[in-house]
TORKOL-4160 file (C-alpha; in steps of 0.2 Angstrom, whole numbers, padded with zeros to 4 digits, m for minus):
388
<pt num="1" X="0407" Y="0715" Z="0240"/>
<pt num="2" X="0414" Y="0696" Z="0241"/>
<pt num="3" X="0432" Y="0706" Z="0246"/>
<pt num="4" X="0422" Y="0715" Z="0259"/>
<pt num="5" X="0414" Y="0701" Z="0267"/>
<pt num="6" X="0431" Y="0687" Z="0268"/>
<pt num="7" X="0438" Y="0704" Z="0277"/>
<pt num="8" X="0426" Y="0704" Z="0287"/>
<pt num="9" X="0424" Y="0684" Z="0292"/>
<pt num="10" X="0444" Y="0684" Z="0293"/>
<pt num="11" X="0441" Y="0699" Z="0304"/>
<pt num="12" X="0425" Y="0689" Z="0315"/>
<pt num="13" X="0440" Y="0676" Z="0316"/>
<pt num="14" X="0453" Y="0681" Z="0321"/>
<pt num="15" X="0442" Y="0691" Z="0334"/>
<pt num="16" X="0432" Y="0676" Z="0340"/>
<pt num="17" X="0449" Y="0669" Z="0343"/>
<pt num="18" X="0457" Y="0683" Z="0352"/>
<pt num="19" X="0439" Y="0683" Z="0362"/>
<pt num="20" X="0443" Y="0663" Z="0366"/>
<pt num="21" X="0461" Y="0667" Z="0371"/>
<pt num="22" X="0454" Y="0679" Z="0383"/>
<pt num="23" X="0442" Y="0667" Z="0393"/>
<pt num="24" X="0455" Y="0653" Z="0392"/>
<pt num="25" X="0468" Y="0663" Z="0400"/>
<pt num="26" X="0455" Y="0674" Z="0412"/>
<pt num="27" X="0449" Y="0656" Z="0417"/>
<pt num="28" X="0468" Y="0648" Z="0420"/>
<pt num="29" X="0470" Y="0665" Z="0431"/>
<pt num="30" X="0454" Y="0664" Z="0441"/>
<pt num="31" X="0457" Y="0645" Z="0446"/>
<pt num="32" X="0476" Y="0649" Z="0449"/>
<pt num="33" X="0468" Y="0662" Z="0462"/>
<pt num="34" X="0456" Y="0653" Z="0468"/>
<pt num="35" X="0469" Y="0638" Z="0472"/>
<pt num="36" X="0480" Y="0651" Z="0479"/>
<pt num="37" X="0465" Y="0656" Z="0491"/>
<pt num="38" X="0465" Y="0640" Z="0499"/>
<pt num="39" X="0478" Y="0634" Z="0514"/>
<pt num="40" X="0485" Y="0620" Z="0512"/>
<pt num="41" X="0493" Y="0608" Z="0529"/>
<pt num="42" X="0501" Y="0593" Z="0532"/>
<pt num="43" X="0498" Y="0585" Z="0548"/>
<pt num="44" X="0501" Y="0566" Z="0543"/>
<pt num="45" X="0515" Y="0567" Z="0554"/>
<pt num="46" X="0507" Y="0574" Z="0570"/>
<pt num="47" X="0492" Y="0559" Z="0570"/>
<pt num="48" X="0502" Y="0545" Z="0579"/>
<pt num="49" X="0497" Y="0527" Z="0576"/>
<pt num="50" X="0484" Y="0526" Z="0565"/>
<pt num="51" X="0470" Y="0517" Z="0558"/>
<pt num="52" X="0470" Y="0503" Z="0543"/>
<pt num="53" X="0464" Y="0509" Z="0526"/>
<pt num="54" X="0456" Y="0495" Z="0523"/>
<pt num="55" X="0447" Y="0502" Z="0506"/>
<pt num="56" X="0461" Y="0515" Z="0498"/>
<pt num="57" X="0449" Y="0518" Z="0482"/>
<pt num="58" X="0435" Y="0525" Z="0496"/>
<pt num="59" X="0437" Y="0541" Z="0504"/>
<pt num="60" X="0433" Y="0549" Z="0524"/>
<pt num="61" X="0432" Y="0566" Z="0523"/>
<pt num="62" X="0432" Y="0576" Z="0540"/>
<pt num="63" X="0423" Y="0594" Z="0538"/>
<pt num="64" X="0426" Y="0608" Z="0551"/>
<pt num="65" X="0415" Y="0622" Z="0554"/>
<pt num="66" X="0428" Y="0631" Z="0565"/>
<pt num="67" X="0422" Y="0645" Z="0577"/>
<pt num="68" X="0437" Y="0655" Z="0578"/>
<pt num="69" X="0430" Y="0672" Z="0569"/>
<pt num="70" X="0447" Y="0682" Z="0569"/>
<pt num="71" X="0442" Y="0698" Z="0557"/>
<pt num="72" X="0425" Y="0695" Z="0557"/>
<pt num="73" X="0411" Y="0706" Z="0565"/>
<pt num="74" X="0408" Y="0691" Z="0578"/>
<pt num="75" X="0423" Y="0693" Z="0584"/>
<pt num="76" X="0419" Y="0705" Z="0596"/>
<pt num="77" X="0405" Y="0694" Z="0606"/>
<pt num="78" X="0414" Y="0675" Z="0602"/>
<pt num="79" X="0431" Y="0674" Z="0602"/>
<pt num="80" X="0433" Y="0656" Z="0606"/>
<pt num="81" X="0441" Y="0643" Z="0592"/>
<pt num="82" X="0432" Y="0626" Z="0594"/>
<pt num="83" X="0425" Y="0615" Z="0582"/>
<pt num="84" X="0408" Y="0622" Z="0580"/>
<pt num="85" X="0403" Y="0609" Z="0567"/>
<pt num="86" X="0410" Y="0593" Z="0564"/>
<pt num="87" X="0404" Y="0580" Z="0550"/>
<pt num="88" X="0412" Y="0567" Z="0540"/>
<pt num="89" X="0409" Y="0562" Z="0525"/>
<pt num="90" X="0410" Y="0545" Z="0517"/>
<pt num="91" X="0413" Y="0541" Z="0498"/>
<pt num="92" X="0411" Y="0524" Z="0492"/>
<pt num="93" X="0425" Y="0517" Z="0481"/>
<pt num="94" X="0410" Y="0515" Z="0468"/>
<pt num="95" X="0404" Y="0532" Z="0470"/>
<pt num="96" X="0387" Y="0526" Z="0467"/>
<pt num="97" X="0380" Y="0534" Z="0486"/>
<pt num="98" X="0389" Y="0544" Z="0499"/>
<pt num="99" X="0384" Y="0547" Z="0516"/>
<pt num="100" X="0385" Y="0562" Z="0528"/>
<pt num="101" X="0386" Y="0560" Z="0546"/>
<pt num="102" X="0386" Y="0572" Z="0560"/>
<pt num="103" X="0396" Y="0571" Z="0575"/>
<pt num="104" X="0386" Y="0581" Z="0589"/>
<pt num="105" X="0400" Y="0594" Z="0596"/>
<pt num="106" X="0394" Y="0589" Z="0614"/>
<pt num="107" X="0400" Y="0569" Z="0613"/>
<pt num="108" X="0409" Y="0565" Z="0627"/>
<pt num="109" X="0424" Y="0556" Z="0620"/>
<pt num="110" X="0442" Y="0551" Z="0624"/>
<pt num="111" X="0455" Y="0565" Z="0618"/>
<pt num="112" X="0472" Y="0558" Z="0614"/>
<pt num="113" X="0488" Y="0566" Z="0618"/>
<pt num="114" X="0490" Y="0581" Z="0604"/>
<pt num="115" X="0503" Y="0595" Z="0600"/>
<pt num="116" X="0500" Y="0611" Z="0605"/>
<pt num="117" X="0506" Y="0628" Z="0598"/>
<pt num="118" X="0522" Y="0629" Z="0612"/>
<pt num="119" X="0530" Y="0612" Z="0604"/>
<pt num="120" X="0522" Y="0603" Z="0618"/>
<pt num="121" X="0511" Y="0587" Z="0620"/>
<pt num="122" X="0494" Y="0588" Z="0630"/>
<pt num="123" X="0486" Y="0578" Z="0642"/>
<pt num="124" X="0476" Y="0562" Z="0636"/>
<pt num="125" X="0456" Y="0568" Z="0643"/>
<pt num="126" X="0439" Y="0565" Z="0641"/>
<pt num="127" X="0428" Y="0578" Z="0638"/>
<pt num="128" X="0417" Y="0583" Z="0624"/>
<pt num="129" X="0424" Y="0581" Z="0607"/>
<pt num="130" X="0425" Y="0600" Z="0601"/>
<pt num="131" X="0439" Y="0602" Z="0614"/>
<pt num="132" X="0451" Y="0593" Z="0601"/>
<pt num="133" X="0451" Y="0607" Z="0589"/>
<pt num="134" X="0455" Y="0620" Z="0605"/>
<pt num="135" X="0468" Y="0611" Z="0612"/>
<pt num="136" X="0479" Y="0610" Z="0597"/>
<pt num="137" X="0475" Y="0628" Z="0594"/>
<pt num="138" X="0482" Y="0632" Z="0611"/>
<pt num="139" X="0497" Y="0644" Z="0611"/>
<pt num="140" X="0496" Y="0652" Z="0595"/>
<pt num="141" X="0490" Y="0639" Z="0581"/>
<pt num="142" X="0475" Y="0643" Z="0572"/>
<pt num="143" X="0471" Y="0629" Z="0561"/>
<pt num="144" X="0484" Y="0615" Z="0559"/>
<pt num="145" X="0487" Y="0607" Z="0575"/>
<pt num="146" X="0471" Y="0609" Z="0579"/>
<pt num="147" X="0465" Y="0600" Z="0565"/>
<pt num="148" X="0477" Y="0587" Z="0568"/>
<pt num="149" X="0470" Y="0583" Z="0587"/>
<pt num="150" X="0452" Y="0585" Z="0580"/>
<pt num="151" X="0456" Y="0570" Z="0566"/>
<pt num="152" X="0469" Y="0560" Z="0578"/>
<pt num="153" X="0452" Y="0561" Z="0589"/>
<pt num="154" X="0440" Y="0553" Z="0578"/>
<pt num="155" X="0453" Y="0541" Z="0570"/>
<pt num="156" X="0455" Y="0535" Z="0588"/>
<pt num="157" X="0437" Y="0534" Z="0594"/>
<pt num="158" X="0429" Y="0527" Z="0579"/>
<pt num="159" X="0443" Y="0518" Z="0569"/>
<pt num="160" X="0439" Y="0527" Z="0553"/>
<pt num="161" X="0453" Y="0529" Z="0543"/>
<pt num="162" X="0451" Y="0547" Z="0538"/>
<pt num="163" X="0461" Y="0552" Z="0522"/>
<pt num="164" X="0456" Y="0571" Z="0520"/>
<pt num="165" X="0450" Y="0586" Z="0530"/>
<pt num="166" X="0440" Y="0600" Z="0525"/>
<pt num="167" X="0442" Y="0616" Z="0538"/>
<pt num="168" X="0430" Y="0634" Z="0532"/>
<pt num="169" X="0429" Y="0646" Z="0546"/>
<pt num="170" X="0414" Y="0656" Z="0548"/>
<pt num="171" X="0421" Y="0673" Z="0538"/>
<pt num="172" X="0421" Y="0661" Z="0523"/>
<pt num="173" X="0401" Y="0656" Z="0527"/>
<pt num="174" X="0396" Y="0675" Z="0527"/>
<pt num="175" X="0407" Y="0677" Z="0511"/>
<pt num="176" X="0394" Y="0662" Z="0503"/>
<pt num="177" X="0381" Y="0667" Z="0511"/>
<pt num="178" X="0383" Y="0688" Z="0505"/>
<pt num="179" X="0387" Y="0681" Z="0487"/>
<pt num="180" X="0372" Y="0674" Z="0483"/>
<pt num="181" X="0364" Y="0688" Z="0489"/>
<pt num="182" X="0355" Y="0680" Z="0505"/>
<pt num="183" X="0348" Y="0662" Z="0510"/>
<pt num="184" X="0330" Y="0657" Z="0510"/>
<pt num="185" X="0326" Y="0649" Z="0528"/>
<pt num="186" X="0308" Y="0650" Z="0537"/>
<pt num="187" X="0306" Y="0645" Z="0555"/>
<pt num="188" X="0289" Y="0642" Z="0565"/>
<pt num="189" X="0296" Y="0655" Z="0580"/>
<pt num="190" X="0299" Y="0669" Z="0583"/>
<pt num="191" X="0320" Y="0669" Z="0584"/>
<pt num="192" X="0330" Y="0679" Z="0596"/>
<pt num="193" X="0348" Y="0678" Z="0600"/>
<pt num="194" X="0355" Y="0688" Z="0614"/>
<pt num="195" X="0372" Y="0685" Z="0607"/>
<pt num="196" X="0372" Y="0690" Z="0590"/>
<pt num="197" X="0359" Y="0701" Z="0592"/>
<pt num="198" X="0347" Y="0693" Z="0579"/>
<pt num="199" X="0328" Y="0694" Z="0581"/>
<pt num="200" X="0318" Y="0685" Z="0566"/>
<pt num="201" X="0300" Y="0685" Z="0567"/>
<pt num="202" X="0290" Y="0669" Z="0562"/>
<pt num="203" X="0287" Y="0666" Z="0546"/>
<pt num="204" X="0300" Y="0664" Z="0528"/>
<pt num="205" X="0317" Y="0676" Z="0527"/>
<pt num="206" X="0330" Y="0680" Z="0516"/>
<pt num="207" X="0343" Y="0679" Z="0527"/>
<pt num="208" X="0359" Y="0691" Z="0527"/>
<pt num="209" X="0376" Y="0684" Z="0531"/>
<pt num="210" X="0375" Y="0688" Z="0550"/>
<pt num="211" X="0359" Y="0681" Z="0551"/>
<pt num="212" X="0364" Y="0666" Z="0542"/>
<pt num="213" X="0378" Y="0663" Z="0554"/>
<pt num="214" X="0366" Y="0665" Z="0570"/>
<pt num="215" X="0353" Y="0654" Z="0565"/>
<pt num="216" X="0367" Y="0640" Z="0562"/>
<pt num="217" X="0376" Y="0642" Z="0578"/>
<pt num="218" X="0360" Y="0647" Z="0590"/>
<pt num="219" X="0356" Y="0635" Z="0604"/>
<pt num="220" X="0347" Y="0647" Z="0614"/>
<pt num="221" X="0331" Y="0657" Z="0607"/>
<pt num="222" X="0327" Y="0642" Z="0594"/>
<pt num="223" X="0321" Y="0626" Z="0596"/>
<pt num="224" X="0323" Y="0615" Z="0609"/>
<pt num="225" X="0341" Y="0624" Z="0611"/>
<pt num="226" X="0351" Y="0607" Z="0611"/>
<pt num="227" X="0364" Y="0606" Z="0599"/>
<pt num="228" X="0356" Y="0589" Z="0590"/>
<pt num="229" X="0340" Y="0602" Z="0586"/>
<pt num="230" X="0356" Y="0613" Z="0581"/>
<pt num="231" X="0365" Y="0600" Z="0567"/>
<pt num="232" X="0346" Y="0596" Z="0561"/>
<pt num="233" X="0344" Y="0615" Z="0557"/>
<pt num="234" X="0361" Y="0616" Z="0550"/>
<pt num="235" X="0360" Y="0600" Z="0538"/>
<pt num="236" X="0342" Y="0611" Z="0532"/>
<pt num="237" X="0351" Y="0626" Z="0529"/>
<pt num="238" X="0368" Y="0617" Z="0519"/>
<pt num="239" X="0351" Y="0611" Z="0509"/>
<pt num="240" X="0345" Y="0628" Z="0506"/>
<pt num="241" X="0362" Y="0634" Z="0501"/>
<pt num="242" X="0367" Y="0622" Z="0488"/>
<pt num="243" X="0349" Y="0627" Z="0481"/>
<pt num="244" X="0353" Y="0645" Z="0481"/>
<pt num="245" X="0370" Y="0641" Z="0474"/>
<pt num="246" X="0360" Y="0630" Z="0460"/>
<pt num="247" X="0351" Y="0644" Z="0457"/>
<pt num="248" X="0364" Y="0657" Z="0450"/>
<pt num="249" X="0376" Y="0644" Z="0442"/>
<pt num="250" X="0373" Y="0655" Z="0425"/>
<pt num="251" X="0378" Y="0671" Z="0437"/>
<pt num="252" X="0397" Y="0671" Z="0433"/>
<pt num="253" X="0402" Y="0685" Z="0444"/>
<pt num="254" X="0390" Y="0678" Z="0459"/>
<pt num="255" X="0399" Y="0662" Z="0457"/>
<pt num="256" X="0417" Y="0669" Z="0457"/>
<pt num="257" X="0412" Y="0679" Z="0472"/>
<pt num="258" X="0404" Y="0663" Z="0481"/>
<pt num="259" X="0420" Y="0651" Z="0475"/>
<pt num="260" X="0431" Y="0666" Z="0479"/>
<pt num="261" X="0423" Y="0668" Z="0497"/>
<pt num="262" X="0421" Y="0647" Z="0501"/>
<pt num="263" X="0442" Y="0645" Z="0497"/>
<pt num="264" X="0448" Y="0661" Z="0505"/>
<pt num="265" X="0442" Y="0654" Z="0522"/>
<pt num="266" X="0447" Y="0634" Z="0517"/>
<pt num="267" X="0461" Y="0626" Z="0525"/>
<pt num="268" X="0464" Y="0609" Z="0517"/>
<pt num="269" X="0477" Y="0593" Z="0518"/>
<pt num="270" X="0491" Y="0595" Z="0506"/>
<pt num="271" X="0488" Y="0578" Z="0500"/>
<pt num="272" X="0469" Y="0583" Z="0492"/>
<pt num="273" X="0477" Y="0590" Z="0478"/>
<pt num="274" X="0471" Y="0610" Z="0480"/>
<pt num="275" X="0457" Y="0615" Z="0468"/>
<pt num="276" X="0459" Y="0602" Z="0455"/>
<pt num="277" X="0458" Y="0586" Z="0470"/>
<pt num="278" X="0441" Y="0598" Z="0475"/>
<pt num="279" X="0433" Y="0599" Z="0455"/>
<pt num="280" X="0439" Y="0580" Z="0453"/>
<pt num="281" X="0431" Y="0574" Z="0469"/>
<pt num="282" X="0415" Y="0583" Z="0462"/>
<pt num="283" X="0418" Y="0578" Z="0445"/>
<pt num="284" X="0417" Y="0558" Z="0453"/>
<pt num="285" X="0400" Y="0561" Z="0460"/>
<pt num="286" X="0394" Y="0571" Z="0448"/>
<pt num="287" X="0377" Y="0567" Z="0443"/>
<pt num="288" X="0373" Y="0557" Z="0461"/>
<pt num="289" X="0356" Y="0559" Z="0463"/>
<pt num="290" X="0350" Y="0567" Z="0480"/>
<pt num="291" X="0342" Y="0551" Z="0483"/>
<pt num="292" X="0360" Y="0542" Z="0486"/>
<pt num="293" X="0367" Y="0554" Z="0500"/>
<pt num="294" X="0362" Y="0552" Z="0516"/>
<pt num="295" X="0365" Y="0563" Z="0530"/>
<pt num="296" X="0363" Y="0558" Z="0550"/>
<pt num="297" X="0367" Y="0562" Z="0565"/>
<pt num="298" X="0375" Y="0549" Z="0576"/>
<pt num="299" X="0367" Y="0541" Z="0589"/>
<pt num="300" X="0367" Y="0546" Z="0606"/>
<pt num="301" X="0360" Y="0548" Z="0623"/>
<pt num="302" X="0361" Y="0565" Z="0637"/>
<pt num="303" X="0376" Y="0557" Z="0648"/>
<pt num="304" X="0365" Y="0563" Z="0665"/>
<pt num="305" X="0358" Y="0547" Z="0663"/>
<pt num="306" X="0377" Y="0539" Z="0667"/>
<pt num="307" X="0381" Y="0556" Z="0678"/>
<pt num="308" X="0367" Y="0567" Z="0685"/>
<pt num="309" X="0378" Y="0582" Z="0686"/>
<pt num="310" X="0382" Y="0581" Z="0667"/>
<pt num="311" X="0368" Y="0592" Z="0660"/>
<pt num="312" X="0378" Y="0596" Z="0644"/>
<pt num="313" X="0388" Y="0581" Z="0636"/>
<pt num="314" X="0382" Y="0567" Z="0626"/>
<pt num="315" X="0387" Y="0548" Z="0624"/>
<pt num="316" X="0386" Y="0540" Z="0611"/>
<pt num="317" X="0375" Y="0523" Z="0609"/>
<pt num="318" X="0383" Y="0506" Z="0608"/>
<pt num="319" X="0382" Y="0496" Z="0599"/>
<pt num="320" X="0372" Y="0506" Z="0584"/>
<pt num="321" X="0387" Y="0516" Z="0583"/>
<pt num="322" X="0400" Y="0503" Z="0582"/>
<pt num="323" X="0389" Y="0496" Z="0568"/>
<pt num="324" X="0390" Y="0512" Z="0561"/>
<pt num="325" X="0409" Y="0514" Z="0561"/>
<pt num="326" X="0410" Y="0497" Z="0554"/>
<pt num="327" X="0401" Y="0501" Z="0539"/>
<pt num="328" X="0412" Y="0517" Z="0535"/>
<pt num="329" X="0427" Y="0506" Z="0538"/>
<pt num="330" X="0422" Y="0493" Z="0526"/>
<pt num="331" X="0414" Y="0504" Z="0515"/>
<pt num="332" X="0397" Y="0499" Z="0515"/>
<pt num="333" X="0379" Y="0508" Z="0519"/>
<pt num="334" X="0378" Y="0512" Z="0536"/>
<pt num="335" X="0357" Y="0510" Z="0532"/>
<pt num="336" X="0357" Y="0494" Z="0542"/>
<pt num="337" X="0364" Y="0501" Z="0558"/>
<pt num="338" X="0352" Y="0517" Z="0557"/>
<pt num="339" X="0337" Y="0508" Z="0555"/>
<pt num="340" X="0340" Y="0493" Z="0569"/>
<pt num="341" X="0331" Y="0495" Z="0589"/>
<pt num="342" X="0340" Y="0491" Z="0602"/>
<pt num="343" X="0342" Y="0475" Z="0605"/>
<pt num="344" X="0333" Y="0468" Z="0622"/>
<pt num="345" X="0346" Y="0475" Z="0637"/>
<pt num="346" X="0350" Y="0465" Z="0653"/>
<pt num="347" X="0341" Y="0471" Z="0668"/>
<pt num="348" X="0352" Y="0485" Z="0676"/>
<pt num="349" X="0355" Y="0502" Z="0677"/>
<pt num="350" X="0371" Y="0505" Z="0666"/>
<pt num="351" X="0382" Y="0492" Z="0657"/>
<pt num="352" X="0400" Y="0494" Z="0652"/>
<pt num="353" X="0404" Y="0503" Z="0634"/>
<pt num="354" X="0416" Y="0507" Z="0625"/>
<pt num="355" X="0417" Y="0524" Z="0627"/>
<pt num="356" X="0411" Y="0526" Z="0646"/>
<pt num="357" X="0395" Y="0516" Z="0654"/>
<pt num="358" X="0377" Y="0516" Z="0642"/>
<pt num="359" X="0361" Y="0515" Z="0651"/>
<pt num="360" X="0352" Y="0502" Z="0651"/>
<pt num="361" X="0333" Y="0507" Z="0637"/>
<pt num="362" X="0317" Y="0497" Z="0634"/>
<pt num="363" X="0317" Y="0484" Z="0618"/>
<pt num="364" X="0312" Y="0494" Z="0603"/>
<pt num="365" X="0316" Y="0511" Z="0609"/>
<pt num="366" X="0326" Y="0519" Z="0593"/>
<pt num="367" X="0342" Y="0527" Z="0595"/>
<pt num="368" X="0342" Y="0547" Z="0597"/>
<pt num="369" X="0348" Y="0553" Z="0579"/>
<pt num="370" X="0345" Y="0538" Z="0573"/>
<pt num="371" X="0329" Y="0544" Z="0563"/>
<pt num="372" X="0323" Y="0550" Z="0553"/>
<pt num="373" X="0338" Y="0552" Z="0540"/>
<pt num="374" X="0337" Y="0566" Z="0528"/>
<pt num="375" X="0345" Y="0567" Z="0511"/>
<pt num="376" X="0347" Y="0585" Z="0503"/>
<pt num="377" X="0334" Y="0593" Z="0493"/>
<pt num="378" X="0321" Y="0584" Z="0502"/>
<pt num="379" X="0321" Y="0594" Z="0516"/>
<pt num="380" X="0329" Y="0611" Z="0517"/>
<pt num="381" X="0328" Y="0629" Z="0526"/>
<pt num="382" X="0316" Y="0637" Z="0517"/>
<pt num="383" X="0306" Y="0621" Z="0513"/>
<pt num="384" X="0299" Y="0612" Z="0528"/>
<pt num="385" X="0306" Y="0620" Z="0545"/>
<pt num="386" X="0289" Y="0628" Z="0548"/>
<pt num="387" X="0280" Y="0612" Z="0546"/>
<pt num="388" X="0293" Y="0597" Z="0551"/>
């Protein structure tokens, strides 16, 4: 019987073992797929003058929502390849907060000279600041050049040094979304799209993959049908997402197929350091309470008031929102800046500004976007749209 038994504990052994073997390598291969899922592109060279870095141990991350949906079911109504979302994130060299800011796809902003897909340069403009991302995408390129013009933009209107770049198109969002079987989300309206062909009744919802990506890119049929009402949805619905994602953490294959979908559609710098820069970026904040991120949408003001005609575009306010690139460049809270009024203005109709002419707005009128700032968890999709 003893015989039997240290035959049959050598045998739980060496089995054990072999079982440990197994998920070792089964884990090496599914991390060396999932870094091979991911695009990697260096554009340090196609930036031009840059920047300072004045804190190296900080880090500005610019994330792209890209609108080009080559292979995806939107592709037959949307074919266009701007920068549907644009944010950039900021994380403190003491990785004790980080904050989230989101850059409203309609600022009117200058546009420096970028490459385009044909080997040439483009034209220095102003227009709205999602044009960057087309026009390095011009002739051909999908993803790098276009990248490259979106981040030698924001360098070059904000003076943020920005050391890393996050681009997921939209078939990677559906991938997430269809993972985790559906998003949670519940809005007041009734929502219909004529372009997607979505209608959602008030009231909660599970969404599906396509429904998920209408209600984050709709400006028509929900809301007020500006793109600021737009970025607040989306910030709610990142919310609901990380919960869902939460949510099945102990849901192996739900996770390989929501990691699996998220990098097959993320395009990255080179410099990041593929997967392992991505796990140990989250490893450094790991444990962050929701309490220390803040997201916000930056300042700004409908550019009819400075030109009539100019229904669409929007400028952003000075000088909230120098304050605010101040703080990311010194790599402190941008709390200060969000929360200040204007300051008492002189007397006339528009003043000069950095970035183009700023009206002129009453003492103690807050900032558009300036408040109120949300922080995930505290208000998400299927939370508190019906009732904020």
């Amino acid at each position: 019987m003893g015989r039997h038994r240290k035959k049959l504990a050598a045998w739980t052994g060496v089995t054990m073992a072999a079982l440990l073997v197994a998920v070792a390598v089964s884990g090496y291969l599914v991390v060396r797929h999932l870094n091979g899922n991911i695009a990697q592109a260096n554009i340090s060279g196609m930036l031009g003058k840059r920047p300072a870095d004045l804190h190296p141990q900080a880090e500005n991350i610019l994330v792209i929502g890209s609108d080009s949906r080559l292979g995806t079911a939107a592709e037959a109504w949307d074919t266009t390849d701007q920068s549907d979302t644009m944010m950039l994130v900021h994380i403190p060299a003491s990785r004790q907060w980080a904050e989230v800011m989101s850059i409203p796809r309609d600022s009117y902003v200058n546009i420096p000279s970028c490459e385009m897909g044909n080997g040439k340069m483009s034209t220095p403009t102003r227009f709205k600041i999602n044009e960057a991302f087309a026009i390095g995408n011009l002739y051909g390129n999908r993803t790098a050049l276009g990248t490259a013009c979106a981040v030698k933009t924001v360098e070059q209107d904000t003076g943020i040094y920005i050391d890393h770049f996050l681009v997921l198109n939209f078939a990677g969002f559906e991938g997430m979304v269809s993972a985790l079987g559906g998003v949670p989300e519940c809005n007041p309206v009734a929502f219909t799209n004529p372009h997607s062909r979505i209608r959602l009744p008030a009231g909660y919802h599970l969404l599906t993959p396509r429904q998920a990506l209408a209600y984050v890119r709709a400006r028509k049929g929900l809301g007020d049908g500006s793109d600021l009402e737009r970025i607040t949805r989306q910030q709610a619905f990142v919310s609901s997402l990380i919960s869902r994602a939460r949510s099945e953490l102990l849901n192996p294959l739900a996770m390989y197929r929501f990691l699996n979908a998220a990098t097959s559609s993320l395009t990255i710098d080179s410099q990041f350091g593929g997967i392992r820069g991505l796990y140990n970026l989250e490893q450094s904040l790991h444990g962050l309470p929701s309490s220390k991120i803040t997201l916000f949408t930056l300042p700004n003001f409908p550019r009819a008031e400075v030109a009539a005609s100019d229904t669409a575009n929007v400028l952003w306010t000075q000088p909230e929102d120098d304050r605010i690139f101040a703080s990311f460049r010194d790599d402190v809270p941008a709390g200060a800046a969000l929360t200040t009024a204007l300051p008492q203005r002189v007397p006339v109709a528009a003043r000069p500004g950095k970035f183009g002419v700023s009206p002129t707005v009453p003492a103690g009128t807050a900032s558009p976007g300036a408040a109120p700032v949300t922080v995930p968890g505290g208000r998400s999709a299927s939370q508190s749209i019906c009732v904020g």
